[in-house]
C-alpha positions as CSV (number, residue, x, y, z in Angstrom):
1,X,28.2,-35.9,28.1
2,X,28.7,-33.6,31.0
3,X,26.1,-30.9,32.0
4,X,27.9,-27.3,31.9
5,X,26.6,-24.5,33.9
6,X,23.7,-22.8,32.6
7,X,24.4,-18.8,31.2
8,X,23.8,-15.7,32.8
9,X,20.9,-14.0,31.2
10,X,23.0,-11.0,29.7
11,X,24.9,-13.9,27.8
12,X,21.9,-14.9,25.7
13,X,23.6,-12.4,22.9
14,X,26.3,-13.6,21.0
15,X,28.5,-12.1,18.1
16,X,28.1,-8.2,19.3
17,X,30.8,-6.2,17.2
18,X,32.8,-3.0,18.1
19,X,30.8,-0.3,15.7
20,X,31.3,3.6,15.1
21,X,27.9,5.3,15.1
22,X,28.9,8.5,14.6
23,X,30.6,7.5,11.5
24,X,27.0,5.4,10.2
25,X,25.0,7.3,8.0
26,X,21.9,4.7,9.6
27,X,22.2,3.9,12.7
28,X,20.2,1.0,13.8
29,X,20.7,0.7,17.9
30,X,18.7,-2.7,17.9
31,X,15.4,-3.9,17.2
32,X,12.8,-1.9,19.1
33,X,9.8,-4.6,18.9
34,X,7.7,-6.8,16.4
35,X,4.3,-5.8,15.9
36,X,2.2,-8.7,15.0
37,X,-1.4,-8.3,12.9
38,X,-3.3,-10.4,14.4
39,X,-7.4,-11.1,14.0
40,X,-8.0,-11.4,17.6
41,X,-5.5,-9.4,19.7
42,X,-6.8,-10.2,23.2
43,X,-6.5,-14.2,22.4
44,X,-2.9,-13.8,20.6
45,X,-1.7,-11.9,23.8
46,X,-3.3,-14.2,26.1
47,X,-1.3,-16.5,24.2
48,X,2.0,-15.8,24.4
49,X,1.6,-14.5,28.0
50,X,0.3,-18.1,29.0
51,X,2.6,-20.2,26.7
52,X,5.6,-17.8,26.1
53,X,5.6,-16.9,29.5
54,X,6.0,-13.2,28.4
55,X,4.7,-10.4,30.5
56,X,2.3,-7.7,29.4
57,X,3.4,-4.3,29.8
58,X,1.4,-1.6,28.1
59,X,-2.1,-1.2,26.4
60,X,-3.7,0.5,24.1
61,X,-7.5,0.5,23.0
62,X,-11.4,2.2,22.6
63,X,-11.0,2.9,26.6
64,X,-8.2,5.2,26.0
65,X,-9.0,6.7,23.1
66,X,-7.9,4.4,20.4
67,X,-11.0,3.6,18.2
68,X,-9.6,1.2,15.6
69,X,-7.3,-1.3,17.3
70,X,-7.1,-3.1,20.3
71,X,-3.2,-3.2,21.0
72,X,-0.8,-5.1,24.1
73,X,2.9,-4.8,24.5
74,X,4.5,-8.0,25.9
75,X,8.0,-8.4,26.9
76,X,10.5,-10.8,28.3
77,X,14.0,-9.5,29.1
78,X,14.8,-8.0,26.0
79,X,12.4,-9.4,23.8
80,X,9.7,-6.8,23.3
81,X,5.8,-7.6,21.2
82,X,3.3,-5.3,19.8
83,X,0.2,-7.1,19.6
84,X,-2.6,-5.5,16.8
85,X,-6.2,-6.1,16.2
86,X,-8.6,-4.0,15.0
87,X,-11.8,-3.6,16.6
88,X,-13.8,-2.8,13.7
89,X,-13.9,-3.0,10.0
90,X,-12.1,-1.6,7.5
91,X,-8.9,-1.2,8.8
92,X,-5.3,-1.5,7.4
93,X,-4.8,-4.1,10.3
94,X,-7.9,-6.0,9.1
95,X,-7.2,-5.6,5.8
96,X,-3.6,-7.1,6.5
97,X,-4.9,-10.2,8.1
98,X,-7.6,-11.0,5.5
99,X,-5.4,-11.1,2.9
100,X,-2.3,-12.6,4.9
101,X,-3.4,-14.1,8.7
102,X,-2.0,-13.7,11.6
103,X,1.8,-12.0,10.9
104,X,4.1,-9.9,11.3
105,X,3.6,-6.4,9.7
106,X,6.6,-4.5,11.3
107,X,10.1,-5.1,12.6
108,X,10.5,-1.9,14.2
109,X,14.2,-0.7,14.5
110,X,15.7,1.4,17.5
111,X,17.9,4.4,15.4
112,X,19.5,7.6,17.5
113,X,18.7,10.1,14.4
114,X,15.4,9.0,12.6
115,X,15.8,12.3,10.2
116,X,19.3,11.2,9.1
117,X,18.4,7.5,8.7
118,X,15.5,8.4,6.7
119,X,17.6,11.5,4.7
120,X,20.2,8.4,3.9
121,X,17.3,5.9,3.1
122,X,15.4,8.5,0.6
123,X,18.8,9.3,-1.1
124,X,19.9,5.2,-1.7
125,X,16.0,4.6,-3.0
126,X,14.2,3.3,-0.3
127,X,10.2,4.0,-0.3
128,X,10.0,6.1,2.7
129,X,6.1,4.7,3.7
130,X,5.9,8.0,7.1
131,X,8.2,10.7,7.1
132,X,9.3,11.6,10.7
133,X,6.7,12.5,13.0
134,X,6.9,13.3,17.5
135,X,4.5,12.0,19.5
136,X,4.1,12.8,22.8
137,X,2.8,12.6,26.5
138,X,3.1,12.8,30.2
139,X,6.6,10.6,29.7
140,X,8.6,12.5,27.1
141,X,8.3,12.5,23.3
142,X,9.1,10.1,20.8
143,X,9.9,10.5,17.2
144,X,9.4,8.2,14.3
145,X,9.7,7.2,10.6
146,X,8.5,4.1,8.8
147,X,10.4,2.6,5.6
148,X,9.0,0.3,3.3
149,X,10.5,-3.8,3.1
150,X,9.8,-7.1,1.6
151,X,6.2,-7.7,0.7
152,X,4.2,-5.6,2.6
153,X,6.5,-5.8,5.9
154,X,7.5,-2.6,7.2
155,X,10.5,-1.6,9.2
156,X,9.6,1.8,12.0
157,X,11.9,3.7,13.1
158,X,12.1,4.5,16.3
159,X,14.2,7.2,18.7
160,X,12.8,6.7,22.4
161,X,16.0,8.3,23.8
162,X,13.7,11.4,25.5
163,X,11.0,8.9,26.5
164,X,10.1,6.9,29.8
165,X,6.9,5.6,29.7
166,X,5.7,1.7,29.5
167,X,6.1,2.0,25.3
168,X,5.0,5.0,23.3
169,X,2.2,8.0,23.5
170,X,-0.6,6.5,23.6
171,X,-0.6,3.0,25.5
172,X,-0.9,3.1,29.0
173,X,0.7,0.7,32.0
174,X,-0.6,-2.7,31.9
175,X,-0.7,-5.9,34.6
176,X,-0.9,-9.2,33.9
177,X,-3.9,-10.0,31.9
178,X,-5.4,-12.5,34.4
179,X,-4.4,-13.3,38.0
180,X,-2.7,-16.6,37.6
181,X,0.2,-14.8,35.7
182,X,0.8,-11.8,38.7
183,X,3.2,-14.3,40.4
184,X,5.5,-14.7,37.6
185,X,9.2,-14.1,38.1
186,X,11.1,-15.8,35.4
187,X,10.8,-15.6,31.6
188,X,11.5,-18.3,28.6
189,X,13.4,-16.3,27.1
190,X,15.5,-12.9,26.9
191,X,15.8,-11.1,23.4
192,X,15.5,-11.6,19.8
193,X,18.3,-13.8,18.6
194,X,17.2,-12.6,14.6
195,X,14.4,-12.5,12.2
196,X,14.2,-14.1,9.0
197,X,12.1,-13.2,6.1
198,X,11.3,-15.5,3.4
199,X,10.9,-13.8,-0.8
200,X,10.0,-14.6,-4.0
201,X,12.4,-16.7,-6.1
202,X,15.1,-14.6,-7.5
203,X,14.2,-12.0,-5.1
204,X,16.9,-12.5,-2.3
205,X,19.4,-10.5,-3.6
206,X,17.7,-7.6,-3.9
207,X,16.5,-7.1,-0.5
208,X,20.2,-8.1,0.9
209,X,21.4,-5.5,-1.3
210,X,18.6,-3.3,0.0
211,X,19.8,-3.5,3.6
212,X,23.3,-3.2,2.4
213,X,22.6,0.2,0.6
214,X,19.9,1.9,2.6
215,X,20.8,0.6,6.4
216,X,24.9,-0.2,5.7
217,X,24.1,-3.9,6.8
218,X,26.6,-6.6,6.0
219,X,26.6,-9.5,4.1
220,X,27.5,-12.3,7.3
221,X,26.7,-15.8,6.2
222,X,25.2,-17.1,3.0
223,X,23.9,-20.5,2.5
224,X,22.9,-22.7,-0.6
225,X,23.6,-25.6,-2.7
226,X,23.6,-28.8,-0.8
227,X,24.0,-26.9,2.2
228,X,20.4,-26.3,2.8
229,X,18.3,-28.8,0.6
230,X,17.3,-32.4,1.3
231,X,15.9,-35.2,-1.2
232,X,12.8,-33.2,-2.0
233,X,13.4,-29.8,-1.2
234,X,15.7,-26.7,-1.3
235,X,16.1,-23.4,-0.8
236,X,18.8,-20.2,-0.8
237,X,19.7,-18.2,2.1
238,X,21.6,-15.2,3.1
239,X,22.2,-13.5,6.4
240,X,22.5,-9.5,6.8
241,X,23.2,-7.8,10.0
242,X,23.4,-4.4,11.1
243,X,26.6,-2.4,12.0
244,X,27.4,-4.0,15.4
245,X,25.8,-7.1,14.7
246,X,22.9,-7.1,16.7
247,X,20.2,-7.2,14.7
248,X,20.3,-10.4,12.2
249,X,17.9,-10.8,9.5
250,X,18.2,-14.1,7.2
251,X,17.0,-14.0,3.8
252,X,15.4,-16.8,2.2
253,X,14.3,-17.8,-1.5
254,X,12.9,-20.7,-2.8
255,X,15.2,-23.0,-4.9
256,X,14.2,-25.6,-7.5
257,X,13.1,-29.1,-6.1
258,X,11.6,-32.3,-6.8
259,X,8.3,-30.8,-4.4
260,X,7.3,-27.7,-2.8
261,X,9.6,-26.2,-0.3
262,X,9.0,-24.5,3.2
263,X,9.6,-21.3,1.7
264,X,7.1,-21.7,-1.5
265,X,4.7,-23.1,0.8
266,X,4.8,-20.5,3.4
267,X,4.5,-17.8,0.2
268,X,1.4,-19.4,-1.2
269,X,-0.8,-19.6,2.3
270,X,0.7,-16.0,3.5
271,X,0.1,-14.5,-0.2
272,X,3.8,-13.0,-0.7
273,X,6.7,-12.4,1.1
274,X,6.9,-11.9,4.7
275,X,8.5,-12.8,8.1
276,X,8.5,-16.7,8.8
277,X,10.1,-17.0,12.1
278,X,11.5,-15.0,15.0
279,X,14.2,-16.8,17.4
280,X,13.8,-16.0,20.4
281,X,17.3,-16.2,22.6
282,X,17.2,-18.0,26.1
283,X,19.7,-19.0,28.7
284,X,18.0,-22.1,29.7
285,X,16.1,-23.7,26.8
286,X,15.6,-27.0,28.9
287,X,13.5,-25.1,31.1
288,X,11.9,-23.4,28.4
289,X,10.8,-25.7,25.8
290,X,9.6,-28.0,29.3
291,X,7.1,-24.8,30.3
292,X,6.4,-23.7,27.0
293,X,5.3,-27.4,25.9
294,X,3.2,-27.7,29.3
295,X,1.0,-24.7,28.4
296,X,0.5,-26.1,25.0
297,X,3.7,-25.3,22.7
298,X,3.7,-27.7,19.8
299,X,7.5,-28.3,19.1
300,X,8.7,-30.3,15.6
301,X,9.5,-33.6,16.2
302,X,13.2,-35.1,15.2
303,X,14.0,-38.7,14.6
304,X,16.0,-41.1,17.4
305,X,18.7,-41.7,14.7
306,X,19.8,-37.8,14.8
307,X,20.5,-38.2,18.5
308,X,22.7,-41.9,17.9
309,X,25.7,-40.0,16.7
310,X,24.8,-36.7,18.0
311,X,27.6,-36.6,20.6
312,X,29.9,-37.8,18.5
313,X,30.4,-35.0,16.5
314,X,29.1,-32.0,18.8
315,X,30.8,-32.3,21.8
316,X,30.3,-31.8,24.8
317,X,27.2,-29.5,25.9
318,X,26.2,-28.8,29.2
319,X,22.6,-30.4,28.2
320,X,23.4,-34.1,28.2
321,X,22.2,-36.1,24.9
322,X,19.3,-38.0,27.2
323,X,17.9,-35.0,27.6
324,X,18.3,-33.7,24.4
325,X,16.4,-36.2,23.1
326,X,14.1,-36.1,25.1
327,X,12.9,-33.2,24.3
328,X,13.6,-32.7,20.8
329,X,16.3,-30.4,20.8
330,X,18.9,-30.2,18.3
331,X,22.5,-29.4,18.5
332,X,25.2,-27.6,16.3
333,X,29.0,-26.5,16.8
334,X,31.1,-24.4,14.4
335,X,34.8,-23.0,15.0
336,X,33.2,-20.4,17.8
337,X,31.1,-22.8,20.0
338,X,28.2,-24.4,19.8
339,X,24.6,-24.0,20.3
340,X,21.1,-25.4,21.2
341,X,17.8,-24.8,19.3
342,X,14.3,-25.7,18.6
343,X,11.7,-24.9,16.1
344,X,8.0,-24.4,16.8
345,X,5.1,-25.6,14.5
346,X,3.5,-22.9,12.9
347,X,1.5,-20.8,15.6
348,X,-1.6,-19.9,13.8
349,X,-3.9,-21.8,11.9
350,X,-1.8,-20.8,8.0
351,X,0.8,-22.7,7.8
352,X,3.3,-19.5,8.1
353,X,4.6,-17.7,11.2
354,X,6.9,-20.0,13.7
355,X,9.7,-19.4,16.3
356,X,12.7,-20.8,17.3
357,X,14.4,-20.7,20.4
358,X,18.1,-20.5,20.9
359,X,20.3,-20.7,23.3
360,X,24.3,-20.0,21.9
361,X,27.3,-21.0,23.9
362,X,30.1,-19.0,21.7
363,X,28.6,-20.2,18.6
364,X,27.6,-17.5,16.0
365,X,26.2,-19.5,13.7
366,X,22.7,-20.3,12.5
367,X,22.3,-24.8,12.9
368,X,24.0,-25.1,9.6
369,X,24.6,-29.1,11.0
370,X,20.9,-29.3,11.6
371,X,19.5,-28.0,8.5
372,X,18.7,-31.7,6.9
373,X,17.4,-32.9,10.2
374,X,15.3,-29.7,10.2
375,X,13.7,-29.4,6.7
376,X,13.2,-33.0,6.9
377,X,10.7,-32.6,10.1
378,X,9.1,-29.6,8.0
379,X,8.8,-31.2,5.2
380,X,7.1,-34.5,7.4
381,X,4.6,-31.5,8.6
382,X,3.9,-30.4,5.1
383,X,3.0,-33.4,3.9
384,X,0.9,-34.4,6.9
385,X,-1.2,-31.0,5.5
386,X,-0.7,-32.4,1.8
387,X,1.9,-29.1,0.8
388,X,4.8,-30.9,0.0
């Protein structure tokens, strides 16, 4: 195969749409950040400074007047995390990680009118969980709602469009948290590519209609049947995106199997539904998956015998197929393009929360040519941890 030239960074984000916001009664701009509720959040954001190579931003904590949580914002390009631990007992935080682990608790979505969203949310039977609320400092003010999702995942909204501090009221400018990361010029990655959620068995269709009726979403790609099962396993998934396409958030639902899927696994050891993985869009994932699996990264493995025909139905790439297999990536190309991707192990001790990292070349698909080759190297990982 012949190596390509790599992307510009502003490339990493495929499949934008023209959209009318003044016409949308909910208009989602993008997704604002991820909060994750974590039982340590110093460690976690060491973490994913070290190994994602993201940078931290903003803090918040007991030192500036915060007596319940610790809290770091990380970014890289785009990409933007919200890192929560409590620092004493009895919290909601705490309470979320006792019953769940490490997760995600909030996808929190960039909107220009947070009263109409939530007027047009309340009216098609969404739970509203906070009614619109300003805070406010030094840098401007910020209003904000929160609605209620799958499980006990939430989605704030957020208008930032008469703010200019480091995140909101509250956190204050951050450096790097240790010296050996002040040097750093480059990131892995540059945004969130989409999120996926994973629900209850016969539950999927009621959350895509959710987003469809309370946020306007559309339905963009569905898969199931032999599409997305192997010998063992299966499962149902649907894709719903907001108005212009930018924010993406698969579905998933556990279908009948001879064993226990990914997705009834991940529901038993997180307790419910909730967020499985975040892909995480890059322009070089070479590069990437090289540092990340340096500073300790574990990547799932894929077989020789998916790379022996590889090129024969995927084209040309820019990565050659040596390399490819080398490190474990995989490979898919539909009637746009094509693209490149990787899936982490689970990134906490439950056998739940993961990433992916993508890097799309035209493509606006989701692997659908790798999903045997994929299930098949989670389901070797679930029965290394006797799940399957």
């Amino acid at each position: 195969m012949t190596q390509l030239s790599r992307p510009a960074d502003e490339d990493v984000l495929v499949g934008a749409v023209p959209h009318d916001f003044s016409e949308d009664p909910f208009p989602v701009r993008g997704l604002d950040h991820v909060r994750f509720l974590v039982g340590n959040a110093w460690q976690t954001a060491h973490y994913y400074s070290t190994a994602f190579g993201m940078s931290c931003v903003a803090y918040r904590g007991p030192e500036t007047g915060c007596r319940d949580y610790a809290e770091y914002v990380l970014t890289s390009g785009k990409a933007r995390f919200r890192i929560t631990g409590e620092v004493r007992a009895g919290t909601e935080v705490g309470a979320s990680v006792a019953a769940h682990g490490d997760g995600v608790g909030d996808l929190a979505l960039e909107v220009s009118d947070v009263d109409a969203a939530v007027a047009h949310a309340r009216d098609s039977g969404a739970h509203i969980l906070e009614e619109p609320y300003e805070l406010s400092d030094e840098y401007g003010v910020v209003r904000m709602a929160a609605l209620a999702t799958y499980g006990q995942t939430r989605h704030t909204l957020v208008d930032r469009s008469r703010y200019s501090g480091p995140f909101l009221p509250g956190f204050v400018p951050s450096g790097p948290l240790f010296q050996g990361l002040a040097d750093r010029t480059k990131h892995y990655f540059q945004a969130i590519d989409h999120c996926v959620g994973n629900v209850e068995l016969g539950k999927m269709d009621e959350w895509v209609d959710f987003y469809r009726r309370v946020m306007g979403f559309t339905n963009l790609k569905e898969f199931i049947g032999d599409d997305i099962a192997t010998e063992y396993s299966a499962l149902m998934s649907k894709v719903v995106a907001s108005g212009d396409h930018r924010v993406k958030f698969p579905l998933n639902e556990p279908a009948p199997g001879r064993r226990k899927s990914q997705i009834d696994e991940y529901l038993e050891f997180y307790g419910g539904p909730g967020v499985q993985h975040i892909a995480l869009a890059t322009s070089d994932i070479v590069t990437a998956v090289r540092e990340m699996r340096a500073m300790g990264v574990r990547f799932l493995e894929t077989p020789d015998a998916y790379y022996d025909t590889l090129g024969d139905w995927v084209g040309t790439t820019r990565v050659p197929v040596s390399t490819l297999r080398e490190l474990r990536i995989l490979a898919d190309r539909d009637e746009d393009g094509y693209l490149l991707q990787i899936f982490t192990k689970p990134v906490q001790d439950r056998p739940t929360v993961f990433f992916e990292l993508i890097e799309r070349h035209g493509s606006l698909g989701f692997g659908k040519g790798n999903f045997k080759a994929l299930f098949e190297a989670i389901e070797r990982e679930q029965a290394r941890r006797g799940n399957l």
